[in-house]
C-alpha positions as a printed NumPy array, in Angstrom:
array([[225.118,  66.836,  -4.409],
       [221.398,  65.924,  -3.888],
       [218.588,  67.384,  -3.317],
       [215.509,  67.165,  -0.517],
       [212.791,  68.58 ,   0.734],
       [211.341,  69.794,   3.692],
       [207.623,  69.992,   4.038],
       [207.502,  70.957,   7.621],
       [205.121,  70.274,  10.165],
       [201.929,  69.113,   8.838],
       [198.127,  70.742,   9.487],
       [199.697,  74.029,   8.567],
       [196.789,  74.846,   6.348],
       [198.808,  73.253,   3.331],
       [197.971,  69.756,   3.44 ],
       [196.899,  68.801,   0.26 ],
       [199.628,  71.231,  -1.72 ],
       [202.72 ,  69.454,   0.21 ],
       [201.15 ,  66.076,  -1.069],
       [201.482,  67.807,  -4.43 ],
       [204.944,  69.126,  -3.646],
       [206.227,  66.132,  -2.819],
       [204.638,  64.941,  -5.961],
       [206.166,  66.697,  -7.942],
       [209.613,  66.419,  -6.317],
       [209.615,  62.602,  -7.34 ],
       [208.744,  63.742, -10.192],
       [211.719,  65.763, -10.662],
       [214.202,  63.361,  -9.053],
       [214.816,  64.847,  -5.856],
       [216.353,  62.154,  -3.677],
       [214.3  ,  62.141,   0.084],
       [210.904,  64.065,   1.151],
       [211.73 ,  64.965,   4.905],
       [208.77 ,  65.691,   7.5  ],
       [208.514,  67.223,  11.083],
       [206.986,  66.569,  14.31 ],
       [206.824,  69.081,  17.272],
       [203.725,  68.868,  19.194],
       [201.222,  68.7  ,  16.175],
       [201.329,  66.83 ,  13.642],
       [203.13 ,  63.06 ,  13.865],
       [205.929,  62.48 ,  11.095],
       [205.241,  58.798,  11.064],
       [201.544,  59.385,   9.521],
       [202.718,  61.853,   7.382],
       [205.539,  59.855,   5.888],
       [203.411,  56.819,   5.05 ],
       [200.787,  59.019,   3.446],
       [203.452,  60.462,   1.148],
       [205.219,  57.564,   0.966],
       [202.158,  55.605,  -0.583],
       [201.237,  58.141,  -3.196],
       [204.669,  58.35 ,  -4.765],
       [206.852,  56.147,  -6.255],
       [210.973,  57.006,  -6.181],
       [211.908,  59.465,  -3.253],
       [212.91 ,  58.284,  -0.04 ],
       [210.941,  59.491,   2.274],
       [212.779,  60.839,   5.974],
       [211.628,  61.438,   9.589],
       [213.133,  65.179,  10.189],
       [212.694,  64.362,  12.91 ],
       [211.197,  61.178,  15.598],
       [211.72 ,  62.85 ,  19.173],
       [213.525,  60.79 ,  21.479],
       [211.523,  62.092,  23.85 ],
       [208.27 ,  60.824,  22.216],
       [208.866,  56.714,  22.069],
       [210.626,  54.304,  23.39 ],
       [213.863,  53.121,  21.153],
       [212.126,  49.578,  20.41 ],
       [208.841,  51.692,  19.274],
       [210.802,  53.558,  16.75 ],
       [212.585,  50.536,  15.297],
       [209.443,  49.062,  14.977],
       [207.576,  52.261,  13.139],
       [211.137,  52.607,  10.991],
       [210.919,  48.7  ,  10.027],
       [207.52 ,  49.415,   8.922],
       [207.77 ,  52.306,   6.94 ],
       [211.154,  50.701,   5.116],
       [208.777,  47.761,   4.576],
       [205.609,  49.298,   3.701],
       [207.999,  52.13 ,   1.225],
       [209.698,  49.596,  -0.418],
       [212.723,  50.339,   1.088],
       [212.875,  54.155,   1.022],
       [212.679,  55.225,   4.606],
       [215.835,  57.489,   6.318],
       [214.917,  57.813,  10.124],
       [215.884,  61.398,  11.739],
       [216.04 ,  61.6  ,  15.345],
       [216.786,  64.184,  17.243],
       [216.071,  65.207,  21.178],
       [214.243,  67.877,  20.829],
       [214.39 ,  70.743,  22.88 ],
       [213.314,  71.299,  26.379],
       [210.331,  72.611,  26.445],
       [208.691,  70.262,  24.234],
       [210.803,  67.167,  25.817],
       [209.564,  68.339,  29.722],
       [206.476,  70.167,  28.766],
       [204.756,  68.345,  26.23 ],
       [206.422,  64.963,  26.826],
       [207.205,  65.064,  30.848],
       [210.481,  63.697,  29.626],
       [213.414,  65.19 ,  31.829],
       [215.312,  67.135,  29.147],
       [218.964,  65.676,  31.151],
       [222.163,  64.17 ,  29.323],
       [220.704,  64.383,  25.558],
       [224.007,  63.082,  24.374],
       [224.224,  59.659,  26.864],
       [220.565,  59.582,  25.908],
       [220.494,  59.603,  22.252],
       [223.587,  57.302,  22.207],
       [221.632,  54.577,  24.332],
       [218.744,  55.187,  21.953],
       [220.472,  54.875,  18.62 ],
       [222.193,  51.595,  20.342],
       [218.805,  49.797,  20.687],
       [216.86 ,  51.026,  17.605],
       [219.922,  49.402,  15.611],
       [219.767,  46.172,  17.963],
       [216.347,  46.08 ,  17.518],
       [216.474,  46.013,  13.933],
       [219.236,  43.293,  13.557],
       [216.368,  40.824,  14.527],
       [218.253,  39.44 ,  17.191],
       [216.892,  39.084,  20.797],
       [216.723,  42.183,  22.878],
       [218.788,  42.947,  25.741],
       [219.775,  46.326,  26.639],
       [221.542,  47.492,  29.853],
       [221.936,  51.147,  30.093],
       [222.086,  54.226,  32.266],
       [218.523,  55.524,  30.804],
       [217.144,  52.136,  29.217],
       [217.565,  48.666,  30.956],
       [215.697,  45.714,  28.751],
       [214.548,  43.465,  29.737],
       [213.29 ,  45.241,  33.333],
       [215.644,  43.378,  35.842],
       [213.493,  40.769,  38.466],
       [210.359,  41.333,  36.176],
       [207.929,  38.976,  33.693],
       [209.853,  40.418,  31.061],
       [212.087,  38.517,  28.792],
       [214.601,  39.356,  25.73 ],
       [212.164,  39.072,  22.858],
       [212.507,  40.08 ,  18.64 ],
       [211.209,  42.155,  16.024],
       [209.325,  40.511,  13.459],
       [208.497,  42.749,  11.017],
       [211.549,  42.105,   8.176],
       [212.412,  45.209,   6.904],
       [212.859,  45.895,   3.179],
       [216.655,  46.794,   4.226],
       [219.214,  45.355,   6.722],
       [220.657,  48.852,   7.425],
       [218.479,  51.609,   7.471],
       [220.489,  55.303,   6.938],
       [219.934,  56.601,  10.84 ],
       [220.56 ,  60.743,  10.889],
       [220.839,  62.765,  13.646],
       [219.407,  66.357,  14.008],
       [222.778,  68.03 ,  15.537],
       [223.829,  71.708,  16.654],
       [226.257,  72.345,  19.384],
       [229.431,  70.369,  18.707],
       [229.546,  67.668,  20.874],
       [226.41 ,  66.601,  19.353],
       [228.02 ,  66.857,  15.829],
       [231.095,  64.698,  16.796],
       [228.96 ,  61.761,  18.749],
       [226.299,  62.631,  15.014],
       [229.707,  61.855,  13.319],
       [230.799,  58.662,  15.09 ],
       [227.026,  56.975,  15.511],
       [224.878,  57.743,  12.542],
       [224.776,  57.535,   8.901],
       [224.214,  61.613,   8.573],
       [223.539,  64.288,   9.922],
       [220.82 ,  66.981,   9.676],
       [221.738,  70.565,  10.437],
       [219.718,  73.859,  10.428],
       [220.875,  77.568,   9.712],
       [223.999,  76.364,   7.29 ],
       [226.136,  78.988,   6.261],
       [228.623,  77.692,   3.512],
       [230.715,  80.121,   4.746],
       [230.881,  78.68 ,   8.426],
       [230.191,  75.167,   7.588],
       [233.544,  73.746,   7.99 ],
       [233.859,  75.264,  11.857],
       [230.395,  75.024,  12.729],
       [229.568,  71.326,  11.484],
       [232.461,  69.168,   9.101],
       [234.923,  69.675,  11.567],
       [233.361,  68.352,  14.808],
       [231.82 ,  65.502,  12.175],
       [235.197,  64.594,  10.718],
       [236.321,  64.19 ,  14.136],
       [233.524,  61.83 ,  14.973],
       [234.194,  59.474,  12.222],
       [237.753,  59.41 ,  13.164],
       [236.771,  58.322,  16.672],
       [234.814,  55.262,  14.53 ],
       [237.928,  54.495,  12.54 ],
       [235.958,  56.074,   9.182],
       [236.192,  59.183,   7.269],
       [233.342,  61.048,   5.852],
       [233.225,  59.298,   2.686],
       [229.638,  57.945,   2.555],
       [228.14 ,  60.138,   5.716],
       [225.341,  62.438,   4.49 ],
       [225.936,  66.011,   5.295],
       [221.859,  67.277,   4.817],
       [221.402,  70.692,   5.901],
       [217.926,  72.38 ,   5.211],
       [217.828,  75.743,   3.935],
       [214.759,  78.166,   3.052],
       [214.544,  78.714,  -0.86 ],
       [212.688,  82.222,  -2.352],
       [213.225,  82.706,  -6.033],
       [213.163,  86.432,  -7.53 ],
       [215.063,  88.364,  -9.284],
       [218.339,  89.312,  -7.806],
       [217.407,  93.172,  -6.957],
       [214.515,  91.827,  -4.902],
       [217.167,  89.85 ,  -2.571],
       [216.493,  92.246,   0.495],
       [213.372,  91.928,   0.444],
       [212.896,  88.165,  -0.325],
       [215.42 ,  87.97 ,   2.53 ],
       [212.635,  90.171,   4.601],
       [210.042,  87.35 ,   4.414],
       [212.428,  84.938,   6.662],
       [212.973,  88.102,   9.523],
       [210.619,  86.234,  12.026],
       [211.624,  82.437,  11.046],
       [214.948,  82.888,  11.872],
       [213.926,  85.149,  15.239],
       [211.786,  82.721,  16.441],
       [214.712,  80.098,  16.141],
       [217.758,  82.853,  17.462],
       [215.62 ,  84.166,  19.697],
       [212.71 ,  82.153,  21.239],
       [213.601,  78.093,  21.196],
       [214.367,  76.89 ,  23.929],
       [215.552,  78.779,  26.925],
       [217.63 ,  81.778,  27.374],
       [219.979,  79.546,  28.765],
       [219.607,  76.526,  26.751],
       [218.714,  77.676,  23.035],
       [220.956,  75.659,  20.642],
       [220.327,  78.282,  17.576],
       [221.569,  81.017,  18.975],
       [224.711,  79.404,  20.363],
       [224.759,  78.6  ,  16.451],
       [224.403,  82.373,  15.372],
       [226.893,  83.487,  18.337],
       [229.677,  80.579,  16.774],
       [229.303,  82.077,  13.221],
       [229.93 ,  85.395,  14.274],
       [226.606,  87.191,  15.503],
       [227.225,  87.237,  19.075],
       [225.87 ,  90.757,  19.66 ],
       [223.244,  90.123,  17.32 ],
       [222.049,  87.118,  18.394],
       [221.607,  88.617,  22.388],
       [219.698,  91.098,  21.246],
       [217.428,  89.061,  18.975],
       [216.491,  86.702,  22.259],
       [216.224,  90.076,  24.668],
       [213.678,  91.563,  22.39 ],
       [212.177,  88.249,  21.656],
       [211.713,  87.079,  25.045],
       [210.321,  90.423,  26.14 ],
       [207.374,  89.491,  23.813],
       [208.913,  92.09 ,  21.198],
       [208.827,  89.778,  18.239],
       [208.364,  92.489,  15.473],
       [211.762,  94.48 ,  17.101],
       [213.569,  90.791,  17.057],
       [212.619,  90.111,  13.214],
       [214.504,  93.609,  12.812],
       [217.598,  93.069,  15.173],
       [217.857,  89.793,  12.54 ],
       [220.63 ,  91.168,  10.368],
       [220.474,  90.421,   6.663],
       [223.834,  88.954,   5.993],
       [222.407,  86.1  ,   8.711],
       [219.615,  85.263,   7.002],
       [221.184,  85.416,   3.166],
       [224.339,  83.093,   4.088],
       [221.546,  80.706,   5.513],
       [218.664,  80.398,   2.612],
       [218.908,  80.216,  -0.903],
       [217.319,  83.724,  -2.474],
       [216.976,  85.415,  -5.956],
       [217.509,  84.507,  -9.4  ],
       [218.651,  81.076, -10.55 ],
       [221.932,  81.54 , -11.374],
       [222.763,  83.23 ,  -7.901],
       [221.217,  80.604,  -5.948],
       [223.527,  77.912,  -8.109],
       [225.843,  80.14 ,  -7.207],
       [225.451,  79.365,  -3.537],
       [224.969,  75.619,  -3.928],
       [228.075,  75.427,  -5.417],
       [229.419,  77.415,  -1.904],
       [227.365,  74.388,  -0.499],
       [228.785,  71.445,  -2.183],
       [232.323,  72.765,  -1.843],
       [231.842,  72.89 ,   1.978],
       [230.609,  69.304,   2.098],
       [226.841,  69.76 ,   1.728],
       [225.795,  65.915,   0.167],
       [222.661,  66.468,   0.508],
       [220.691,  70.022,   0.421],
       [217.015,  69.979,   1.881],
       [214.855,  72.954,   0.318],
       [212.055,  74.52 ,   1.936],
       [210.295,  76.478,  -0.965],
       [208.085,  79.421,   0.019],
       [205.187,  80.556,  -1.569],
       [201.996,  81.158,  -1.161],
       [200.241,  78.997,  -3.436],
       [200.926,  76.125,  -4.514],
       [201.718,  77.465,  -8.102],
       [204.716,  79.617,  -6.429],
       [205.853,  75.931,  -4.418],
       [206.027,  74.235,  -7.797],
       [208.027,  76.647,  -9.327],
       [210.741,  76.973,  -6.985],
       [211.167,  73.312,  -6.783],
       [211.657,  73.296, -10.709],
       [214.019,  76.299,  -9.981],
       [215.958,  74.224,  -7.716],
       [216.312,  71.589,  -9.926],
       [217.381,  74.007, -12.624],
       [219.754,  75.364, -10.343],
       [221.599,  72.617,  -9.362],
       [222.082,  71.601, -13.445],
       [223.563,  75.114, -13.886],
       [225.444,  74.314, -10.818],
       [226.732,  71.605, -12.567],
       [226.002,  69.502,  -9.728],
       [223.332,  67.28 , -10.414]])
């Protein structure tokens, strides 16, 4: 198993310490640096920046929103950053949610799954090099009875098969994640529920392409705190309203894909009452209706044999890849859990 890292969205505050971060995990061998997009900060930017002041990590998109360019725009940007990285770019997409797809995009948030595999169809077909042509239900190239004609990329990129990921929840996403892409990138893992809640609806979409998941990157991120093993409650405290603005507030009450999540792994109850109090604007009472076996089967806290402990739960559930997020305040206390990841996955015995 591998490991990543997540810097988040970027303008945070914590600019120039994630350069350093991500810094220091080339330094230490950790195999991609992933960023985010929203409605802030681009990934694109961000990834070039990082990718031009280090010198062995692949860098990630985590994620482009399909909702945010057109498929032959992101072939082009991925093409560029393999190119420009020396061939160490993984692009992410993912659809977003939709709020941000409708309300920030004016994007009609309808048929994700129809939508992403149309998109994923021409990014690849882009990249090829060969002449586009494209007729779809969302994307029709070149427009019929138009000026337009099938036309090529010609930017070479460093690779002739970039690794494509997914960002995938519910589990029809997973499966089509499974049978399109290269891997997959998941949120809110619990070793524990991995197998229902993400291999199995994967396995089955590699079986639809005639593979198995030999080769497919299973890259889940997951929240790191480092302690000592008493102060577990409490490190588990800091990520109360993370994972109640996620349960709780993404999305729609009808349409939030986290706390379908929560509700398949068991927290049904839980999970209704974190979006009630959450979308009654009682985000304090949500962070406490969070229970803490939720948020410890889902991060990565205390000493650093008890978090190899739980990588080992990782890797034995089919984790390839494991994206940290280290907190901390400074940058000092960022450092330090990176190196403790690193230690932990050698005690592991995984790296």
């Amino acid at each position: 198993m591998q490991l990543g890292i997540n810097l988040g969205y970027w303008g945070a505050g914590m600019d120039a310490d994630n350069l350093a971060v991500a810094r220091e995990a080339d330094r230490l061998g950790y195999a991609v640096c992933w960023a985010a997009e929203a409605y802030g900060s681009d990934a694109a930017t961000v990834l070039s920046w990082v990718a031009a002041q280090t010198e062995r990590i692949d860098v990630g998109s985590a994620i482009f929103q399909i909702p945010a360019r057109q498929p032959a725009m992101t072939a082009m940007t991925a093409a560029t950053l393999d190119s420009l990285s020396g061939g160490r770019f993984r692009l992410g997409l993912g659809v977003s949610g939709p709020q941000v797809s409708e309300g920030w995009y004016g994007v009609k948030f309808d048929k994700p799954l129809t939508r992403t595999r149309e998109y994923v169809e021409i990014v690849r077909k882009a990249m090829t090099r060969e002449r586009l042509s494209y007729e779809g239900e969302h994307w029709t190239l070149p427009l019929p009875g138009g000026p337009g004609k099938p036309i090529k990329l010609t930017v070479h990129p460093q690779r002739e098969h970039i690794p494509l990921y997914i960002a995938a929840i519910g589990p029809k996403n997973l499966e089509q994640t499974g049978e399109i892409a290269d891997g997959a990138l998941l949120i809110f893992p619990s070793a524990e529920h991995l197998e229902e809640t993400a291999i199995k609806p994967l396995r089955a979409g590699r079986e639809k392409a005639g593979k198995t998941l030999d080769g497919f990157d299973v890259c889940p991120t997951v929240p790191l705190a480092v302690g000592d093993d008493k102060d577990v409650p409490a490190l588990a405290d800091t990520f109360r309203p993370y994972t109640a603005l996620y349960v709780g507030g993404m999305g729609s009450r009808k349409q939030n894909f986290y706390n379908r999540l929560a509700q398949r792994m068991g927290y049904e109850k839980e999970a209704a009452e974190i979006q009630d109090k959450y979308l009654a604007g009682d985000k304090q009472g949500a962070a406490a209706a969070v229970p803490h076996d939720l948020i410890d089967r889902t991060t990565l806290l205390g000493s650093v044999d008890r978090i190899a402990d739980r990588m080992r739960a990782y890797a034995a559930a089919g984790v390839t890849t494991l994206t940290l997020a280290p907190s901390g305040f400074t940058l000092e206390e960022r450092i330090a859990s990176l190196r403790a990841g690193t230690e932990a996955l050698e005690r592991a015995g995984l790296a």
